[in-house]
C-alpha positions in Angstrom: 43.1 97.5 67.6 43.9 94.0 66.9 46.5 93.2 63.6 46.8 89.7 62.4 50.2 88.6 61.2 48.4 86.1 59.1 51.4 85.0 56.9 53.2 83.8 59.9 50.4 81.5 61.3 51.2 78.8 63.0 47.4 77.3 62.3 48.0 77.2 58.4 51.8 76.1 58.7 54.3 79.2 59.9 56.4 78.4 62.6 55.0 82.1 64.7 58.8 83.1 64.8 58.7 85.6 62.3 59.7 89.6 63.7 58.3 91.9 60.3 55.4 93.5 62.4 57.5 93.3 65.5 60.2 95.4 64.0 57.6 97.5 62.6 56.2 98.5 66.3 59.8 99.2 67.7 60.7 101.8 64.4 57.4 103.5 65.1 58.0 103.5 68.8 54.4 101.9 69.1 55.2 101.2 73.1 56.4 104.6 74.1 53.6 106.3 72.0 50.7 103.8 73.3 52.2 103.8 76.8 53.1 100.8 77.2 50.0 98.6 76.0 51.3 96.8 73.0 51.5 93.3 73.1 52.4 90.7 70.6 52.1 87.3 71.1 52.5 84.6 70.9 56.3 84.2 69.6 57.7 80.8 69.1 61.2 81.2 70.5 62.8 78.9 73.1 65.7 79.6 72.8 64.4 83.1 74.4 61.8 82.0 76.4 64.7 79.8 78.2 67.0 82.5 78.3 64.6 84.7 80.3 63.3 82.0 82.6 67.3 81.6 83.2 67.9 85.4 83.8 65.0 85.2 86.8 61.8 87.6 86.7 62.3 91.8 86.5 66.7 90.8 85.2 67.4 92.8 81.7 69.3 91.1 79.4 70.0 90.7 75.8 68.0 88.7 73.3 67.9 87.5 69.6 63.9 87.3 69.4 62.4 85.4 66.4 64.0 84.0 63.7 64.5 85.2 59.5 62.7 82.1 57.8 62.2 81.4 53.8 59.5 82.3 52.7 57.0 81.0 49.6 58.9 83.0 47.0 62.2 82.0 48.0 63.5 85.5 50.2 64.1 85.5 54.1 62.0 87.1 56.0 63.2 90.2 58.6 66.1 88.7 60.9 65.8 88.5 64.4 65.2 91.7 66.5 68.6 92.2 68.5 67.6 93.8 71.7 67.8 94.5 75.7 64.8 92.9 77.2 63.3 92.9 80.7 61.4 90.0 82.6 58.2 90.8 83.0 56.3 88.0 84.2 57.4 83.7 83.6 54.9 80.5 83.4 55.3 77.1 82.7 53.1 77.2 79.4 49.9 74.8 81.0 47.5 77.3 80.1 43.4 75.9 80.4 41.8 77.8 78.0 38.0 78.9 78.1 37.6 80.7 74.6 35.3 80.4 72.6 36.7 77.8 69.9 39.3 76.6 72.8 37.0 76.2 76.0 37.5 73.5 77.8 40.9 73.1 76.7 44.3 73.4 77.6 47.7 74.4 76.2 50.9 72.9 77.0 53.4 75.6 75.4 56.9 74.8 77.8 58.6 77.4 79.5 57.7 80.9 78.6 57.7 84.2 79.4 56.8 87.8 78.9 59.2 90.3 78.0 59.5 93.7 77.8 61.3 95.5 74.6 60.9 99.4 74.1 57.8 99.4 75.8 56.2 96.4 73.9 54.9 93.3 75.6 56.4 90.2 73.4 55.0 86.7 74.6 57.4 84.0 74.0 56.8 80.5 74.1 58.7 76.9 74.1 55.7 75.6 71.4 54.1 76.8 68.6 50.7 78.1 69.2 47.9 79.7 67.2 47.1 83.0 68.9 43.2 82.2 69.2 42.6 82.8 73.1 42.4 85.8 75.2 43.5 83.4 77.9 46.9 83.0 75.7 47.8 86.5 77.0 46.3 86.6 80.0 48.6 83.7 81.1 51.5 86.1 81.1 50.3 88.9 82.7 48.8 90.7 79.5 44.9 91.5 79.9 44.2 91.9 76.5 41.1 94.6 76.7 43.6 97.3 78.7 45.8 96.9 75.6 45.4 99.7 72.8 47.2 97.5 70.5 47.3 94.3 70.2 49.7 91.7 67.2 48.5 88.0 67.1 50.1 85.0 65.1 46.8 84.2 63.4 44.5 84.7 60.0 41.1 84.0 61.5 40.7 81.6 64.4 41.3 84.5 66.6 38.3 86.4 65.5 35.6 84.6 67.7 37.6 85.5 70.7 39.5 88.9 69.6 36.6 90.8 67.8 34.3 91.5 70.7 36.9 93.1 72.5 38.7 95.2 69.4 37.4 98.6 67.9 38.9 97.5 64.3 41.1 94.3 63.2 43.9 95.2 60.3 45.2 91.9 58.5 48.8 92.6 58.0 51.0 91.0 55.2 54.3 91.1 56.9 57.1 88.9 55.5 56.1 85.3 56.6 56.3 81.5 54.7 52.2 81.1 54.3 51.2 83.3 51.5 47.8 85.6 52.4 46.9 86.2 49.0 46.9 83.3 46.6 47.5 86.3 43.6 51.0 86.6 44.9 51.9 83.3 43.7 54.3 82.7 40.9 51.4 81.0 38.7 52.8 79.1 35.6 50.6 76.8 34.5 46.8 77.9 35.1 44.2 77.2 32.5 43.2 80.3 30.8 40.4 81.9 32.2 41.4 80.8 35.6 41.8 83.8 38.1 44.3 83.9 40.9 42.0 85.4 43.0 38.6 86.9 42.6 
């Protein structure tokens, strides 16, 4: 299963730092109930992604992932998830990409790393970056079609690459500064007859 965070998308103007679905996973225990395959990615933290590449691969240590951002209406959005961590794999963030909207391309993200938090996979990275690749996981160490649940910063890019591999894809509106549906808007001045949505 594949669940966009599509109000923290990087591609339409969110930062990919935001942790609503990621706390979400750890209170439902998502990586101890999945075994293990649960991966989100790709989170826009260097401060983290440093931090790990510091600590070495396989060290635990203790991270501040993410960060609480405004959103459209004016609120924060979840802080950042406080938590032990362990190395699991680190890359320098040149990642060729052979998607099918990316192929032919390559990334250049910085140091980053995947880390390990309760039994989910969180992929960190130095730049922001649309998840839209399988390669954008497979970089560190995550093969996305062994994973039985998968959370990527995007709305729709992703779809060309992630559909053929998921067995449903959930659009999630966790707290995030790029408004999913243009009805939640504080609308003051439309011209009667005009519709927020359809």
């Amino acid at each position: 299963m594949v669940i966009a965070d599509t109000q923290d998308n990087p591609g339409a103007g969110g930062d990919a730092n935001t942790t609503g679905l990621l706390h979400a996973l750890l209170a439902a225990r998502a990586g101890h109930r999945l075994g293990g395959d649960v991966a989100l990615g790709l989170l826009f933290d260097p401060d983290s992604a440093h931090a790990a590449h510091a600590a070495g691969l396989g060290a635990r240590l203790n991270l501040r992932l993410g960060r609480a951002v405004p959103t459209w209406d004016g609120t924060l959005t979840d802080p950042p998830v406080t938590c032990e961590a362990r190395v699991l794999v680190l890359h320098d963030g040149t990642v060729p990409l052979h998607g099918p909207m990316t192929a032919g391309s390559t990334a250049r993200l910085g140091p980053c790393a995947c880390v390990e938090v309760e039994g989910v996979r969180v992929l960190l990275a130095s730049a922001k970056a649309q998840m839209l690749d399988l390669d954008l996981f497979r970089f560190l160490g995550t093969e996305p079609t062994a994973m039985r649940l998968l959370v990527v910063k995007s709305s729709v890019h992703f779809r060309a690459a992630f559909a053929p591999i998921a067995s449903e894809i959930l659009v999630a509106k966790a707290p995030g500064p790029m408004p999913a549906d243009p009805g939640d808007l504080p609308w003051r001045h439309l011209d009667p007859g005009t519709a927020p949505r359809p």
